[in-house]
C-alpha positions in Angstrom: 18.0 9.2 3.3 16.1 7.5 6.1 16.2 3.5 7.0 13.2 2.4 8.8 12.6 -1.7 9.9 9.5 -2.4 11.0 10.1 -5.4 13.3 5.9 -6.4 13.3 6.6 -7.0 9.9 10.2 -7.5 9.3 10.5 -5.3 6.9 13.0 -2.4 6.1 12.1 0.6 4.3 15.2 2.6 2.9 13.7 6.2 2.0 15.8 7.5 -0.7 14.0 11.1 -1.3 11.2 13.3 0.2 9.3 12.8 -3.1 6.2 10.8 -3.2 6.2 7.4 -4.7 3.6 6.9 -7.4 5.0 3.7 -8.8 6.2 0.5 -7.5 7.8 -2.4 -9.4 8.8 -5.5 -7.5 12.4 -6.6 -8.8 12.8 -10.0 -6.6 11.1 -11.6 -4.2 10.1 -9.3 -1.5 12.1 -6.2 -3.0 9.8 -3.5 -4.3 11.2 -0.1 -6.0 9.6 3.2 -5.7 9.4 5.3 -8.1 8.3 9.3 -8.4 6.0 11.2 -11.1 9.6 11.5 -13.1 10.6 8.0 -13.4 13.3 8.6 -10.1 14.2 5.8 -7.7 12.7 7.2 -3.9 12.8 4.1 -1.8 13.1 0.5 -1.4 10.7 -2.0 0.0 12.4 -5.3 1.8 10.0 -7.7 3.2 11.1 -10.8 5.1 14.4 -8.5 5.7 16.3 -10.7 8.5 16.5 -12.8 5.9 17.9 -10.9 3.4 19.8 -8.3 4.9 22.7 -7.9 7.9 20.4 -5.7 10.5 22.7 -6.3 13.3 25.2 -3.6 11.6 25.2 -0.8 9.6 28.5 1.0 8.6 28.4 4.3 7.4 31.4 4.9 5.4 32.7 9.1 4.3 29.1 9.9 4.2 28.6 13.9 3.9 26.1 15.6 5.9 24.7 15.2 9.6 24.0 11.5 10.9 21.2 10.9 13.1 19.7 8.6 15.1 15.7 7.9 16.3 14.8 5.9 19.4 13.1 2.8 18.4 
C-alpha cells in the first residue's frame, strides 16, 4: 500500500494494489474508487484532500510488513 499527496493539486492518492485500475466510480464529492478487471477495490482518489483528511499525521497502528518512507 502506497499513500501519495500531490500538494500542486491537493490531492491524495492511497494505492491499495499493484493492479491496474480499469474502473472508477466517484462515491462523494471529490472521492473516486478504483476498481480492477475483477471488480477489486485498488486505490482511492481524494481531491481537495486538506480539506477532507488529517495530513499533518499518519499513525500506523500493528501493521505487518516493512514501513518505508520517500523523500518528498
Amino acid at each position: 500500500m502506497r499513500l501519495s499527496y500531490h500538494r500542486d493539486t491537493d490531492s491524495l492518492y492511497i494505492d491499495l494494489s499493484e493492479a491496474t485500475s480499469v474502473d472508477s466510480v466517484e462515491v462523494s464529492d471529490g472521492v473516486v474508487l478504483d476498481y480492477d478487471a475483477n471488480g477489486n477495490l485498488v486505490g482511492i482518489d481524494i481531491d481537495r484532500a486538506s480539506e477532507k483528511v488529517a495530513l499533518q499525521r499518519l499513525v500506523l497502528s500493528a501493521m505487518p510488513g516493512v514501513l518505508e518512507t520517500a523523500a518528498s
